[in-house]
C-alpha positions in Angstrom: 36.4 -21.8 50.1 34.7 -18.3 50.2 36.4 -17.7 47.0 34.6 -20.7 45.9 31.2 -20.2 47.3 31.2 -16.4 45.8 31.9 -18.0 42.0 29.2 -20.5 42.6 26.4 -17.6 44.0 27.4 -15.9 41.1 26.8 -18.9 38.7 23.8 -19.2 40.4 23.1 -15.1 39.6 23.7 -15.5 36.3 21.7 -18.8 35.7 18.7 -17.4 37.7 19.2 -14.2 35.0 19.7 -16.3 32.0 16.1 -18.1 32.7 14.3 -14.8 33.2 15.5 -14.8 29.1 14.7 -18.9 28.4 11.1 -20.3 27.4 9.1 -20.8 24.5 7.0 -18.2 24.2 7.6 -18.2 20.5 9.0 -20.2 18.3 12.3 -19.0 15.6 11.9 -19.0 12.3 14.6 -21.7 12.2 11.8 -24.0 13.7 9.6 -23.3 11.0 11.7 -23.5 8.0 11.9 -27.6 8.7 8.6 -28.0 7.3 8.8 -24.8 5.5 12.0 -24.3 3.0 10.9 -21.8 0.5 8.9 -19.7 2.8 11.7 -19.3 5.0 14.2 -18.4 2.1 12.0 -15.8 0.5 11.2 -14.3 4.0 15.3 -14.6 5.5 16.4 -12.3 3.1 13.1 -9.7 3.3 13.4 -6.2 5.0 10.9 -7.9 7.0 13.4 -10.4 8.4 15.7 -6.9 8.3 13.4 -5.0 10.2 15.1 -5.7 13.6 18.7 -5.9 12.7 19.0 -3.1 10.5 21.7 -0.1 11.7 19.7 2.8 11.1 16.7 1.3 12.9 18.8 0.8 15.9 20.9 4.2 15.9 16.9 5.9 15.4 15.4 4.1 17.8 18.2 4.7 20.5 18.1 8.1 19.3 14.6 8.4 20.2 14.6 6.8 24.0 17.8 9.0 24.8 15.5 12.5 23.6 12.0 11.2 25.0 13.5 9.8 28.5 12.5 6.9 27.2 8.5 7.5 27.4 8.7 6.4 23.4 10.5 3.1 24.1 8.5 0.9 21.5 7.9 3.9 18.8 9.7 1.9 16.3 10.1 -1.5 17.7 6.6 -2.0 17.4 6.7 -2.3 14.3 10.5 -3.5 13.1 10.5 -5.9 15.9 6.9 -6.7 17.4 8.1 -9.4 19.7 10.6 -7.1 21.3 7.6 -4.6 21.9 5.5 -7.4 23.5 7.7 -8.8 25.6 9.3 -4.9 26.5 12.9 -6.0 25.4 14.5 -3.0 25.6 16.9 -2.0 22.6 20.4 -2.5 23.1 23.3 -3.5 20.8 22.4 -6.3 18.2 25.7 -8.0 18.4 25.4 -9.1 21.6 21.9 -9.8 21.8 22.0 -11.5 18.9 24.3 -13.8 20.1 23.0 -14.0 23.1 19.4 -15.0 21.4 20.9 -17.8 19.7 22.0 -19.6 22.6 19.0 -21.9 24.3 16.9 -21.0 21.7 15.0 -18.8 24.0 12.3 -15.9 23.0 15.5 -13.3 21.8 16.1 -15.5 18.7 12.5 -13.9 17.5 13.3 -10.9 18.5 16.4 -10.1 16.3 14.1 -11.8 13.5 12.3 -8.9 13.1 9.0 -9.3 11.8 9.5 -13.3 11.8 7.0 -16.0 10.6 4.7 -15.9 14.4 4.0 -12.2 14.2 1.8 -12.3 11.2 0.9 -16.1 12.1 -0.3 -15.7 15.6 -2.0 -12.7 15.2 -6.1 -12.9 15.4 -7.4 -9.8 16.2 -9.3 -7.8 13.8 -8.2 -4.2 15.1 -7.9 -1.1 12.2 -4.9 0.9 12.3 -3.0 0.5 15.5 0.5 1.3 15.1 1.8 -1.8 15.3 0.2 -2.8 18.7 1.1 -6.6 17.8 -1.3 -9.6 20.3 0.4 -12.0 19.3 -0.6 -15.1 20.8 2.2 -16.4 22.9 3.2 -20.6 22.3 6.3 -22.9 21.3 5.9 -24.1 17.9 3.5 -26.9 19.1 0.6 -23.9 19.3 -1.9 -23.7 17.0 -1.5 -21.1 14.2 -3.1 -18.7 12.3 -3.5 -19.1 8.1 -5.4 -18.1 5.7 -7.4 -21.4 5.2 -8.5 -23.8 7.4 -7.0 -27.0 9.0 -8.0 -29.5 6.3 -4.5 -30.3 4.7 -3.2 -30.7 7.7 -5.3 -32.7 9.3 -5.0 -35.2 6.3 -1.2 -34.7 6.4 -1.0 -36.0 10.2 -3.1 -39.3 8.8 0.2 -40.0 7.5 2.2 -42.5 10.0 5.2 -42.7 7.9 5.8 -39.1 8.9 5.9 -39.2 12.0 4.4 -36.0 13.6 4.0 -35.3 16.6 2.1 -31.9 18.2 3.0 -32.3 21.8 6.1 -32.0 23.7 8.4 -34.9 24.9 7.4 -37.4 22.0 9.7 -38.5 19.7 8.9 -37.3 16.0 9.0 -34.0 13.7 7.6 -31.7 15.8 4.5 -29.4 14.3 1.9 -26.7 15.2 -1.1 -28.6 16.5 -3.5 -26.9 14.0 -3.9 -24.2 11.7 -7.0 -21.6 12.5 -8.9 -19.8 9.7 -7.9 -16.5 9.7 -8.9 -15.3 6.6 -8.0 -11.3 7.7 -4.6 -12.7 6.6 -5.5 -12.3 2.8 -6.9 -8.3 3.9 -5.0 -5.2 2.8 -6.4 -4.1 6.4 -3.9 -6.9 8.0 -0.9 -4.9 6.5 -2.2 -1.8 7.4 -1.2 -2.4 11.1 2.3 -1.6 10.6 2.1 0.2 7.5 -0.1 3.4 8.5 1.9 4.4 11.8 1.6 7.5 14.0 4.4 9.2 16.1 4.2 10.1 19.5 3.3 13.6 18.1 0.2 12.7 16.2 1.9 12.8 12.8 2.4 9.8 10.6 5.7 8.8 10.2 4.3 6.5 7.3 0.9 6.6 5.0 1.2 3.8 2.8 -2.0 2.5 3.9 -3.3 5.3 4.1 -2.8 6.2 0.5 -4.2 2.7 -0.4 -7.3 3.0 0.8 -8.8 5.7 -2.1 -6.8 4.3 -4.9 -7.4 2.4 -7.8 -6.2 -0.9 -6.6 -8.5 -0.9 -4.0 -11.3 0.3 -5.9 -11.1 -2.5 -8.1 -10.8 -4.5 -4.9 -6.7 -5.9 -5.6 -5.4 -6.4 -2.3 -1.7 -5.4 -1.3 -0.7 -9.2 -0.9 -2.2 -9.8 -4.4 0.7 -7.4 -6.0 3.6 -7.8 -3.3 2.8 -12.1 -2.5 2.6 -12.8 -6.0 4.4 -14.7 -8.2 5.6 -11.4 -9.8 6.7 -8.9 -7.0 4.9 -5.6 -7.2 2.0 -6.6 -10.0 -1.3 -8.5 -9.9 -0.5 -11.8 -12.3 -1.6 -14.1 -9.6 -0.1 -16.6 -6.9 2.1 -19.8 -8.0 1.1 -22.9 -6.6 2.3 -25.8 -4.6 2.8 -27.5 -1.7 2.9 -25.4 1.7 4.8 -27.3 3.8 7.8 -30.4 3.0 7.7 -33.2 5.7 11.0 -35.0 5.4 10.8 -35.7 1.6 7.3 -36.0 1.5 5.2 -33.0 -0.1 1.5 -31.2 1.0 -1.2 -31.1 -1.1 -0.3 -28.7 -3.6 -2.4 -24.6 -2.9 -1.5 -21.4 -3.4 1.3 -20.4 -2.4 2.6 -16.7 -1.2 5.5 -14.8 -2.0 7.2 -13.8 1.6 10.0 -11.8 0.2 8.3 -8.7 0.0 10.7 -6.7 -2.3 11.0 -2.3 -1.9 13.5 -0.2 -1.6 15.0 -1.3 1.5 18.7 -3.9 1.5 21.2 -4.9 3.8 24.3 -3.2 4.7 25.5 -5.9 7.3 28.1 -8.4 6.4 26.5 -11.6 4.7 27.4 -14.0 7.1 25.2 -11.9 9.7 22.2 -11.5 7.0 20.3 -13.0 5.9 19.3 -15.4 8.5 20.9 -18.4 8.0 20.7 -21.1 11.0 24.6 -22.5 9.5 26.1 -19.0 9.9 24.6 -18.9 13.2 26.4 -21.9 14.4 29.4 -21.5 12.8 30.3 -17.6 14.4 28.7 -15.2 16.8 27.7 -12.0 15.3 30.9 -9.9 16.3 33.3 -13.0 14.8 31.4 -12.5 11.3 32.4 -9.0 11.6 35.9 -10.0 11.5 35.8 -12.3 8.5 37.2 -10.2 5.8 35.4 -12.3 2.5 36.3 -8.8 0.2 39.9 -10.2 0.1 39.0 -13.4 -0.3 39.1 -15.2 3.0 38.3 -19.0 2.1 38.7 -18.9 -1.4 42.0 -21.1 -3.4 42.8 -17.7 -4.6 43.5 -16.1 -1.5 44.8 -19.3 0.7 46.8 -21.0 -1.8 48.6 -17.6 -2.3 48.5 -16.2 1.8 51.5 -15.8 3.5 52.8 -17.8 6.6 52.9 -14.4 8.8 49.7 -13.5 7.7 47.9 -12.1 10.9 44.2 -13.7 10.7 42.3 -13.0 14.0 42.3 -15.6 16.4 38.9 -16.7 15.6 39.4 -17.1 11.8 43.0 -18.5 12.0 41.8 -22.2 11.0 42.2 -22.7 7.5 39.4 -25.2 7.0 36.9 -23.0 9.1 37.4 -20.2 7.0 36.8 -22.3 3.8 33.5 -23.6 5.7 32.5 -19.9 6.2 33.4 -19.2 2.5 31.1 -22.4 1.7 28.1 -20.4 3.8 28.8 -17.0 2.2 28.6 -18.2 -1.0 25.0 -19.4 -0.3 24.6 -16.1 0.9 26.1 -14.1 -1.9 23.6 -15.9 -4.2 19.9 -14.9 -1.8 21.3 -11.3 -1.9 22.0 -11.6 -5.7 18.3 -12.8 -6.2 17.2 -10.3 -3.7 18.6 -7.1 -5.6 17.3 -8.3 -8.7 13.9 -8.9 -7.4 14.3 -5.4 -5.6 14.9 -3.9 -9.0 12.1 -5.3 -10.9 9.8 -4.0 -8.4 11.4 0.1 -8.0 12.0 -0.2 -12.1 8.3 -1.1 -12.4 6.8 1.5 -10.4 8.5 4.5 -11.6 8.0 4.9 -15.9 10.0 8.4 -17.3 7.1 9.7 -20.7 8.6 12.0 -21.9 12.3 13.6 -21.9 11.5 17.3 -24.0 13.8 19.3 -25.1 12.0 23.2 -25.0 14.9 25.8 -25.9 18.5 25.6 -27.0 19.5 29.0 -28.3 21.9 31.9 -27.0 19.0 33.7 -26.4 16.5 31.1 -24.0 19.6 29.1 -23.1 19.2 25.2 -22.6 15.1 24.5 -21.0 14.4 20.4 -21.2 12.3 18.2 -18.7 11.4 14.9 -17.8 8.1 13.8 -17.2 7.9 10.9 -14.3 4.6 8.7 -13.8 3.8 6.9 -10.8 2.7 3.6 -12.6 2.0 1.7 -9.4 -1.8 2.3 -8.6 -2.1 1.1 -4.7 -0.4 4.0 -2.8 2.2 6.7 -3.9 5.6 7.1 -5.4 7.6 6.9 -3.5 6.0 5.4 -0.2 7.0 4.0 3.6 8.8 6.1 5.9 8.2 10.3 5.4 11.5 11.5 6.3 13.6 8.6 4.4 12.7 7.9 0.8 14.9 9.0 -2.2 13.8 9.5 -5.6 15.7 12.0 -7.4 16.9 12.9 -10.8 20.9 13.2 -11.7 21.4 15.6 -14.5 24.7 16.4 -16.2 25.3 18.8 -18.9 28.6 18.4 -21.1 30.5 20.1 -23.9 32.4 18.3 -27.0 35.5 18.1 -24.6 33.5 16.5 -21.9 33.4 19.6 -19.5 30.2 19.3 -17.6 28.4 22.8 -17.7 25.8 21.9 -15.8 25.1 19.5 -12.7 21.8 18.5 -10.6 20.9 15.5 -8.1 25.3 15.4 -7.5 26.5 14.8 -5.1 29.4 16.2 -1.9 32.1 14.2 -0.8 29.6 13.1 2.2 27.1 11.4 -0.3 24.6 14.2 0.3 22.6 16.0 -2.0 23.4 19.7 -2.7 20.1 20.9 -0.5 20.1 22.4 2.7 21.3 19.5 5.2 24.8 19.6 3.1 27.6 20.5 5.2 29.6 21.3 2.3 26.2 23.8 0.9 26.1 25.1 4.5 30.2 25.6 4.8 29.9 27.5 0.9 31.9 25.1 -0.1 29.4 24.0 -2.9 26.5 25.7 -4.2 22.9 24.9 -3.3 20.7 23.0 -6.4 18.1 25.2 -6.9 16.7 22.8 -9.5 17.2 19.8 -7.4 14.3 17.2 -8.5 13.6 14.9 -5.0 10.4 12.9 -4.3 11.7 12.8 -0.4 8.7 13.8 2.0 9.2 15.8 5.4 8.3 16.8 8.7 7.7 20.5 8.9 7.5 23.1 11.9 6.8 26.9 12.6 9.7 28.8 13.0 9.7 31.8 16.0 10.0 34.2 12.9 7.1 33.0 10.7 7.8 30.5 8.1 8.5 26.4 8.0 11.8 24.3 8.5 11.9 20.9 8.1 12.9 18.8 11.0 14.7 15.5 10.7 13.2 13.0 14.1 9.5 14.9 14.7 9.7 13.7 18.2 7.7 15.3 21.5 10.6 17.3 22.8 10.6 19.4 19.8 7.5 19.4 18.7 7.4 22.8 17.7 10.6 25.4 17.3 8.1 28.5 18.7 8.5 29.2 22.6 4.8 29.3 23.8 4.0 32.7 25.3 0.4 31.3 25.9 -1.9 28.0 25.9 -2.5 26.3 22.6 -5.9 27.1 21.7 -6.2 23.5 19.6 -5.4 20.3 21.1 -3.4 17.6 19.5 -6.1 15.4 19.6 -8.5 17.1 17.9 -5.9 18.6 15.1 -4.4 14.9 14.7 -1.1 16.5 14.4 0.8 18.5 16.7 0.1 22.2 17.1 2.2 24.4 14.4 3.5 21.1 12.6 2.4 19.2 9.2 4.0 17.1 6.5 5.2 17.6 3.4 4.2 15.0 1.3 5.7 15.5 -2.2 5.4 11.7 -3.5 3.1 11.0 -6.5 -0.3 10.2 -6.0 -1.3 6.7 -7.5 -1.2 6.8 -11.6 -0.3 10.6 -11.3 2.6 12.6 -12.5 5.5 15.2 -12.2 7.1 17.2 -14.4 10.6 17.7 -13.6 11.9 20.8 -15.3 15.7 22.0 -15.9 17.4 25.7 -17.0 20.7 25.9 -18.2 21.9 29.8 -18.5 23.1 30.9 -21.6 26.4 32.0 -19.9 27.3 28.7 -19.4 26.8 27.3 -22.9 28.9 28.1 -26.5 26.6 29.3 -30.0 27.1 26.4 -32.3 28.3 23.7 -29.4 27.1 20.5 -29.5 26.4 19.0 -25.8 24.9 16.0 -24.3 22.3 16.0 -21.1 22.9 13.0 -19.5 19.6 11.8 -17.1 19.1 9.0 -14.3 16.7 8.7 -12.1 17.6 6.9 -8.6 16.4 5.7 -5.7 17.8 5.7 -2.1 17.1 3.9 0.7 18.0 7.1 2.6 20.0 10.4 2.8 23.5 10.4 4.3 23.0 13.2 6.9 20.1 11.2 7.9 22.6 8.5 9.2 24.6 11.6 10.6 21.5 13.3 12.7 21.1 9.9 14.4 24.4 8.6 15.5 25.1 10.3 18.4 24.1 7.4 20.3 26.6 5.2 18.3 26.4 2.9 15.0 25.8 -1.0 15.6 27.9 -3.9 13.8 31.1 -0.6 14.4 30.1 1.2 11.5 32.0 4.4 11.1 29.6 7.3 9.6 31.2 7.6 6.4 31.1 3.6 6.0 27.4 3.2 6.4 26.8 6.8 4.3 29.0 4.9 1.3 27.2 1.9 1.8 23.9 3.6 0.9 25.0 5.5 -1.9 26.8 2.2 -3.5 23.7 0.7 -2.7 21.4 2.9 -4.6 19.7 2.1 -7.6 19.8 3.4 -11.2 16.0 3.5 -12.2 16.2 5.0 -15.9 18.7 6.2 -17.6 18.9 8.2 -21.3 21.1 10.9 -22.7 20.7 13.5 -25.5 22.6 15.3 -27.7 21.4 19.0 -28.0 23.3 21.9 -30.6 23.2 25.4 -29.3 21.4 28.1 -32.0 22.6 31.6 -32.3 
């Protein structure tokens, strides 16, 4: 009997614990994609719909509590997971909470959707840059929400009794949001300025893309950032398509325009497909940490592999059913095709806002040795090139020098056997076990600090605990507040302003090359999401989804992508 009564008081624990977690404050963006299908595909495969799941967000932020004491819980979540900030859901492992949000459909599935359909859509407040300080107004999906026009096709949609709506709980029906509120501000450049102009804890910016916006040419001729990055063509102004907004059953709305809510840049997933993008059937097939186990790479649920696998074959215990794994492969394929659009949509937009002029050979003689460069244009005119996060953004060129017998001569923008640059955070540059590129071409901003000695160093996380690498001897004579930056820190911006240019520019010594040798330069320019000892810097509080370092650092230098590409064939003079 005790035994008994002490498994039921914990039942009772764990129930009383498990309601703290279950209501409706806000609806999943399975809820909406009933009525709204291509919305929710566009946006389930978005860094948006990323924002919350993403590894590196989650070793960062982590990183951050564990240095702060945790006075900077909601630094990042603010923005990559609003809900989690408003609701002070602490950041933990998203496999389990994941998993955990999925079941009851209670306020975590919104959470681990990132920036999901009710932060943009429930948000009425008219504030300038706030760092991501999200009011969202709380209610289950019968709330009224926020759009950019008013209720009219609505209100003649619910005229419909065929349909069957219904905008109160306990009636039978398809349920819908009661209303939709004007909210023009939803159409403003000022709306995405409230994530995308962010300040540390320090007073810097840890992103400026707003920022940057507000004196350039776009906005001076009054094209909005959702004009270019809702369009029908990501990243240019050539309008909006049209159509209907919502699909009730089979029945269409009045056809409007209609926004884009992919929102391609440079960011992509490194998690297995069947945990991104969202997808409501992958949910109910497998928890998160079963996914993990579903090898697809050797073909798990394909006639190739199972007509073919042996009888010892050791599948895990979860995956040993033959006709589940073939109903997983039937979900990933889905999968594999939203990622395929999603890269390609990704490339059109980084291939678009980088344009190489000119590739000039100056010298190629004994005497001057090999001089060329590359002229690189920032042909997007709303912010610069590239933009987002200071400390993250890759845009580098790769330059290889060969002879006749293919020998290269010559490297820059290579690589070490860690997937880092040759530049100072290199453990293989630090070691001497490779030289540092003096001629390394890299758009990457940074944080910078005062060394004790004079001079600057970059730091990686510009967080209060080191906000400056000088011991004070006295008082800082400038506050923070009034410098809007922390005392003996700045940033480094070395991105291209809107419409401007940089001349990248390349020596090859004459002791290196042959009179009378014919070579060819080789030159890409490619973007990263991120550099690898980036990942490194941040993991001492673990990697999410059991990444090993080296996995997730190969994943984002697979991952990269080839912007331009040419190659020239130069003869050496006497």
């Amino acid at each position: 009997m005790a035994i008994a009564s002490s498994a039921q008081a914990q039942k009772a624990d764990d129930k009383a614990h498990e309601d703290l977690f279950r209501n409706k404050q806000f609806p999943s963006a399975f809820e909406c994609k009933v009525c709204h299908p291509v919305q929710f595909r566009q946006w389930s495969v978005s860094s948006h719909a990323y924002g919350n799941l993403s590894p590196f967000f989650v070793s960062v932020e982590n990183s951050v509590l564990g240095k702060t004491n945790g006075t900077s819980a909601d630094t990042c979540s603010r923005c990559h997971a609003p809900l989690a900030a408003v609701l002070k859901v602490m950041q933990i492992s998203n496999i389990k909470r994941a998993q955990f949000a999925r079941e009851g459909e209670d306020f975590l599935g919104p959470v681990v959707e990132g920036i999901t359909c009710v932060v943009c859509h429930r948000f009425d407040k008219r504030y300038g840059k706030r760092s991501a300080r999200a009011m969202v107004t709380e209610g289950d999906i019968f709330a009224p929400i926020f759009g950019p026009t008013n209720n009219d096709i609505q209100a003649e949609t619910e005229k419909d009794t065929r349909l069957a709506l219904v905008t109160e709980p306990g009636k039978k029906g398809r349920k819908i949001h009661k209303r939709v509120e004007p909210y023009p501000y939803l159409r403003a450049s000022r709306f995405c300025g409230n994530c995308h102009s962010s300040r540390l804890p320090t007073g810097l910016h840890n992103e400026e893309t707003f920022d940057e916006y507000r004196t350039s040419p776009s906005a001076k001729e009054g094209t909005t950032c959702q004009d270019c990055h809702m369009g029908k063509v990501q990243g240019e102004n050539k309008g909006f398509a049209k159509g209907p907004a919502a699909v009730i059953g089979k029945t269409e709305t009045k056809p409007r325009r209609l926004s884009n809510h992919y929102f391609a840049g440079p960011d992509f997933s490194v998690l297995h497909p069947g945990i991104f993008p969202h997808n409501p059937d992958a949910v109910k097939l497998a928890p998160y940490e079963k996914w993990l186990l579903f090898d697809h790479e050797k073909g798990w649920g394909t006639d190739e592999f199972e007509d073919k696998v042996a009888d010892d074959y050791k599948f895990p215990e979860f995956w040993q059913d033959q006709d589940l794994r073939y109903e997983a492969r039937e979900i990933l394929n889905e999968q594999f095709k939203l990622l395929k659009w999603a890269k390609g949509q990704r490339e059109i937009v980084m291939k678009a806002g980088y344009k190489v002029d000119e590739a000039i050979i100056d010298e190629a003689n004994m005497q001057d040795g090999l001089k060329f460069r590359i002229k690189l244009r920032n042909a997007v005119l709303g912010h610069n090139a590239p933009t987002g996060f200071i400390h993250e953004r890759m845009v580098f060129f790769q330059i290889t020098v060969k002879d006749s017998q293919g020998n290269a001569v010559f490297k820059s923008g290579d690589r070490d056997p860690n997937g880092d640059l040759r530049e100072r955070y290199s453990r293989y540059v630090r070691n001497g076990e490779m030289k540092y590129d003096k001629q390394l071409f890299n758009l990457m901003s940074h944080f910078m600090s005062k060394t004790f000695f004079g001079g600057e160093r970059t730091q990686l996380r510009f967080i209060p605990f080191s906000a400056t690498t000088r011991p004070f001897v006295r008082p800082p004579t400038n506050p923070t507040a009034i410098l809007m930056r922390p005392n003996e820190a700045r940033t480094l911006k070395n991105s291209i302003e809107p419409g401007g240019h940089r001349w990248a520019k390349y020596f090859v010594d004459p002791d290196l090359l042959k009179p009378g040798e014919t070579y060819t330069v080789n030159m890409r320019l490619i973007a990263q999401q991120m550099p690898a000892y980036f990942i490194h810097v941040n993991s001492g509080v673990g990697l999410d989804y059991n990444f090993s370092l080296r996995e997730l650092a190969k994943r984002i230098v697979d991952l990269s992508m080839n912007l331009w590409e040419t190659t020239e064939t130069v003869k050496i003079e006497k």
